[in-house]
C-alpha positions in Angstrom: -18.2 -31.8 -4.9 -18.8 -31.0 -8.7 -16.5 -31.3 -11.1 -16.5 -28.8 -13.8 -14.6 -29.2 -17.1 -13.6 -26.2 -18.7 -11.4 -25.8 -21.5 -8.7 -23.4 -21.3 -6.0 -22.8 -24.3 -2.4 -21.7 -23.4 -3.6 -18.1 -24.9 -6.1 -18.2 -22.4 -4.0 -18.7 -19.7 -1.6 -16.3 -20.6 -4.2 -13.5 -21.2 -5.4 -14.2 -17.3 -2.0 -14.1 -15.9 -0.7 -11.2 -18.0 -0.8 -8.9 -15.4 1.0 -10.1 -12.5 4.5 -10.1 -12.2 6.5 -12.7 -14.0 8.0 -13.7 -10.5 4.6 -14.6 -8.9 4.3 -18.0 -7.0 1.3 -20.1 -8.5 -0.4 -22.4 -6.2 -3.2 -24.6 -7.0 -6.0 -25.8 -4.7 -9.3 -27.4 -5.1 -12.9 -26.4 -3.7 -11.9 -28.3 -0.2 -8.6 -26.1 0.1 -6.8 -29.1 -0.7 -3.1 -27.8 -2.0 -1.4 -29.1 -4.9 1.7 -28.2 -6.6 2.5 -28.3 -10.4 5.2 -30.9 -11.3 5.5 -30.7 -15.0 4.0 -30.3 -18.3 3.3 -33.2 -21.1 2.2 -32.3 -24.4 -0.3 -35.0 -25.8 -2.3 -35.4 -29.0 -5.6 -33.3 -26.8 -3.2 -30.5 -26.2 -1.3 -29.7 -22.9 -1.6 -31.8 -19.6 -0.4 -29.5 -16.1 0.8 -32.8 -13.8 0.4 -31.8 -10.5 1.0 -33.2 -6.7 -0.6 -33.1 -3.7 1.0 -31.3 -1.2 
């Protein structure tokens, strides 16, 4: 599988998610349909980390 790096700011993300409602389950999964849930944020000097966990 390819791995593609794009960089996304937190403006970005909230533009794309601006339009469902603020109760809406996220869910993550890769190419595989491997699921993965989010487990916390860390702020770092390159910006924002999403730590997630396989499910």
């Amino acid at each position: 599988m390819e791995t593609v790096t794009e960089e996304v700011t937190v403006q970005d993300l909230i533009e794309d998610l601006y339009n469902f409602s603020g109760d809406a389950p996220i869910s993550i999964r890769d190419a595989d349909g491997r699921k993965f849930s989010i487990a916390g944020f860390e702020a770092g000097s390159d910006g924002v980390v999403i730590v997630i966990n396989e499910e």
